[in-house]
N, C-alpha and C positions, 0 to 999 in steps of 0.2 A: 227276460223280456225279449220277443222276437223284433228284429227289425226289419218293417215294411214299411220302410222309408222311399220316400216317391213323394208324386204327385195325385194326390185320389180327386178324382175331376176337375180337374186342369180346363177350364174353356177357352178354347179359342175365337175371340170374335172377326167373325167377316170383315176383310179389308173395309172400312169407309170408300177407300177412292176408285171402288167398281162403279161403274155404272151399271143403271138397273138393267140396262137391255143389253147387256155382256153376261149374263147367270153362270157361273162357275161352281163346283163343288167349294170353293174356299168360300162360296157365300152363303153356307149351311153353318152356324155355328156346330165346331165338335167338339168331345170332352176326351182328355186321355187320364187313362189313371195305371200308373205302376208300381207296382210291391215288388220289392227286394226280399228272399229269406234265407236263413242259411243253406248249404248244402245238402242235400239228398243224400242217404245212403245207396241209395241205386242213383245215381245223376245223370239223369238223363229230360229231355223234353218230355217224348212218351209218358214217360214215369209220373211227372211232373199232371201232364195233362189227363191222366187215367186218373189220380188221385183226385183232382179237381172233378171230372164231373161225378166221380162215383161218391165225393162226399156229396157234392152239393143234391145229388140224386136224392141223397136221407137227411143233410143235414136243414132243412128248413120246415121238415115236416110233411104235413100233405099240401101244404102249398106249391110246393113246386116238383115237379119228377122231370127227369133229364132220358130220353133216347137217344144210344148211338148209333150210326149205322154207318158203313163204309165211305159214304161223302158225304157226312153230313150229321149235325149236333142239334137236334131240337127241346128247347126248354118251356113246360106247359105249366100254365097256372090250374091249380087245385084240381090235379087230377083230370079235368077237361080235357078236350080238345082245342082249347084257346090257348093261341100258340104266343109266348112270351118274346120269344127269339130265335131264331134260326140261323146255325152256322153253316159253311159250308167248309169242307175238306179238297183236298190234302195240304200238307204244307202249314201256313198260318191259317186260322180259322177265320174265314172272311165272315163279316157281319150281311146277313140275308135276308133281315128285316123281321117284323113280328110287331106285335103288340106294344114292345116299347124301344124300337129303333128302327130305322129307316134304313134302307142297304148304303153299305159303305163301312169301313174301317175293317179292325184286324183285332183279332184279340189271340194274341201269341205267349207260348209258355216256352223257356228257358233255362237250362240247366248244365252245373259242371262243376267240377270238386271246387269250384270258389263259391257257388253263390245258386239260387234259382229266381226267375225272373216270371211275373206275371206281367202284360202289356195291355191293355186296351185302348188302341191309338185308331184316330179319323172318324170315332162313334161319336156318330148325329142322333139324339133322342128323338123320339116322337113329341115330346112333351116341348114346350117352350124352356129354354134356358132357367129362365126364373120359377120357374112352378119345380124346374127336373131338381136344381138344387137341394131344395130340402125333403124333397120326396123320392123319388128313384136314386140322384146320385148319393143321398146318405145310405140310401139300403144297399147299394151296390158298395159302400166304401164298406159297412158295416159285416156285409157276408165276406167281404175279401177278408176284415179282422179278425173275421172268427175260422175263414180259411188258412191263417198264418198261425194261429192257435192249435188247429189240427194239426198242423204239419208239427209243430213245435213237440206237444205232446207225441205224435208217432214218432218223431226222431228218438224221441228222449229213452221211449221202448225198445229203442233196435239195438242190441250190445255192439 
């Protein structure tokens, strides 16, 4: 059994005591969600985040296909041109908006002979809180389970 132990969407609700005509980023609710897995045979971030979108590139089928390109991570539904999300590069992958999030947050990968870390922290969905729960953020905790399944099985391959 892999452990990706965390938080898979964590909301945070908007202070109560803003007032409306003070709008702040902390008055968007956002979701974080983090996976723990074991150690990498290469441990590295790189490593870590090459794995991540070249599986998810095949692992959903033709619904989803992933472009990389030197600043910047785009993820497209069914082959279209309908852009699901866009990150932007270098460093953490900041959230750039798309189809089912609004710009803001990070989604950061993690790595070193303890442990490797996936982060999706300050992600504002496009959806309302109550609709994203049982529709985006289950499919999003769902692809991360079966993201820690791949890793589990490659490791188990590598002598």
């Amino acid at each position: 059994m892999v452990d990706i132990s965390g938080d898979f969407e964590r909301a945070r609700q908007p202070p109560s005591a803003t007032p409306p005509d003070f709008p702040t980023h902390k008055d968007v609710p956002t979701v974080d969600s983090i996976q723990r897995y074991p150690a990498l045979a290469d441990p590295s971030a790189a490593e870590l985040a090459g794995l991540y979108w070249s599986w998810l590139d095949g692992a959903l089928g033709p619904l989803v296909s992933v472009r990389i390109e030197l600043q910047r991570v785009t993820i497209f539904l069914l082959g279209l041109r309908a852009i699901l999300l866009t990150l932007k590069r270098p460093g953490a992958y900041s959230v750039d908006g798309g189809l089912l999030a609004k710009p803001g947050g990070n989604f950061t990968f993690e790595a070193d002979e303890q442990g490797s870390v996936t982060s999706l922290t300050g992600f504002s969905p496009t959806l309302p809180l109550w609709l994203y729960r049982p529709t985006h953020g289950w499919v999003h905790e769902w692809t991360m389970r079966r993201f820690a399944r791949f890793l589990a099985q490659r490791e188990a391959r590598i002598p």
